[in-house]
N, C-alpha and C positions, 0 to 999 in steps of 0.2 A: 409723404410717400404715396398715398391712394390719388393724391391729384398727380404725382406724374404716371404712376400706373392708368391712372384714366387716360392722362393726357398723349402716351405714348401709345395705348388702344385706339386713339381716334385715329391719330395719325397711319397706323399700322392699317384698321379696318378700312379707312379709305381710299388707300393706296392697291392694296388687292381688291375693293369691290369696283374701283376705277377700271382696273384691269378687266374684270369680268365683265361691264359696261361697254370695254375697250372689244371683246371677243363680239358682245352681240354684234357692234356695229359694222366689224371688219369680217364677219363671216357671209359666205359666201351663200346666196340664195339658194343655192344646190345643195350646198350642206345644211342649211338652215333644220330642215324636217326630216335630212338623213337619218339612220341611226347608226354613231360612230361610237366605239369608244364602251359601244354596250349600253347608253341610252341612246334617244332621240337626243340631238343636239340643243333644241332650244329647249325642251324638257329638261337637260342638264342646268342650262343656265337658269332657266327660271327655280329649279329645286335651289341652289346655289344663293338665291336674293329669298326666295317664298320661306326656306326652311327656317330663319333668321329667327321666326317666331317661337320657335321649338327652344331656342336658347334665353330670350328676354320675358317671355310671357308666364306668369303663373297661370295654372291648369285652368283652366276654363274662362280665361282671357279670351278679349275679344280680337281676332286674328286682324292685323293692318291691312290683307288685301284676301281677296276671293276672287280673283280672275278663272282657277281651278281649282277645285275639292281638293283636300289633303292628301288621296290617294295618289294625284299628278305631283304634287309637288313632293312628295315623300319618295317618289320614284317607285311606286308598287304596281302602278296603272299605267301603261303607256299611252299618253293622247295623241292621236293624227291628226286632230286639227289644229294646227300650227298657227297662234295666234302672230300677228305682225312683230317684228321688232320694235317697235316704238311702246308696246302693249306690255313686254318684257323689261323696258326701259322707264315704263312707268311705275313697273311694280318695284323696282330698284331703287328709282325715288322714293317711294312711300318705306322704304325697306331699311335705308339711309337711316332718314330724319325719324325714323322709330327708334331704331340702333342710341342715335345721338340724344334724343331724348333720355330713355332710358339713361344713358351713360349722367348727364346733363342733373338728372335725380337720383344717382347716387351717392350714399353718403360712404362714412368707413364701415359701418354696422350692418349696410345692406350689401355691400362689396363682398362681405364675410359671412351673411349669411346663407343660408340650404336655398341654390335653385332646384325648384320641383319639378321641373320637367328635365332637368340631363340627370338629376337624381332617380329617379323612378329610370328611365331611359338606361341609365349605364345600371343600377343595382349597388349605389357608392353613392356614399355624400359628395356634393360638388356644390362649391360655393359660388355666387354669381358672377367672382372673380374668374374660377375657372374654368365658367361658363362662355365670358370674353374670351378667354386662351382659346378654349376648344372653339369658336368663332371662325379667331384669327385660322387656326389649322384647316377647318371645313373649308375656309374660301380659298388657301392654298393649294388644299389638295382639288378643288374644282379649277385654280389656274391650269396646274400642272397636265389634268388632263385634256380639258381645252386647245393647251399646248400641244400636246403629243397628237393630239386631233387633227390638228392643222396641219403640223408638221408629216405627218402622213398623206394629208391630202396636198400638199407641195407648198403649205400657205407659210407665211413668215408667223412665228410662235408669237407667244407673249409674253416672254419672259426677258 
């Protein structure tokens, strides 16, 4: 049961961060640095790949990327300087193959046991299983708005 549960996580996670991959490369340079939607637009996506860490990592894990401080990528600090697309698309790389890793080393005993950062975070035991769940929802709910971003500014959604 825990390999198809991984095995249906992969599938599901790669399909919506495809998506959000899909938003950097189709968005428009004028929306790029905008702020839509109530962040910065590429500030969204990259919280969207950057946050990833807050779910796989135990506390004082070594974070897979630093292109910005946790304050950008948590969305508390707004950055203006809008790093390129490709820089966004790098961190989503590196964002992936941590993801799949993780997944790749877990067993049934670590699936079930206390992740400590969405534990501390929500104030509730959450298991790293659904740590994956709440994932999967996070990158949905950054499609969705992504979408409704676009679809405001006349662009074809992504859904």
């Amino acid at each position: 049961m825990y390999d198809l549960f991984l095995q249906s996580f992969k599938v599901n996670f790669d399909n919506i961060y495809r998506k959000l991959e899909n938003a950097v490369a189709i968005c428009p340079e004028e929306l790029w640095a905008k702020k839509a939607g109530g962040f910065i637009f590429w500030q969204q996506l990259y919280h969207a790949f950057a946050i990833i860490d807050f779910f796989i990592l135990a506390p004082g894990g070594q974070a897979h990327q630093a292109l910005f401080d946790a304050d950008v990528y948590r969305l508390l600090r707004e950055e203006r300087h809008a790093p390129d697309k490709a820089k966004i698309l790098e961190v989503a790389t590196v964002m992936k193959a941590a993801v799949h890793a993780y997944c790749d080393a877990m067993t049934p005993e670590k699936l079930a046991a206390r992740n400590e950062n969405r534990s501390q975070r929500f104030g509730r035991e959450i298991s790293n299983g659904e740590a994956l769940m709440l994932l999967i929802g996070h990158g949905m709910y950054h499609i969705g708005a992504c979408d409704a971003v676009f679809r405001e500014h006349g662009i074809q959604g992504l859904m």
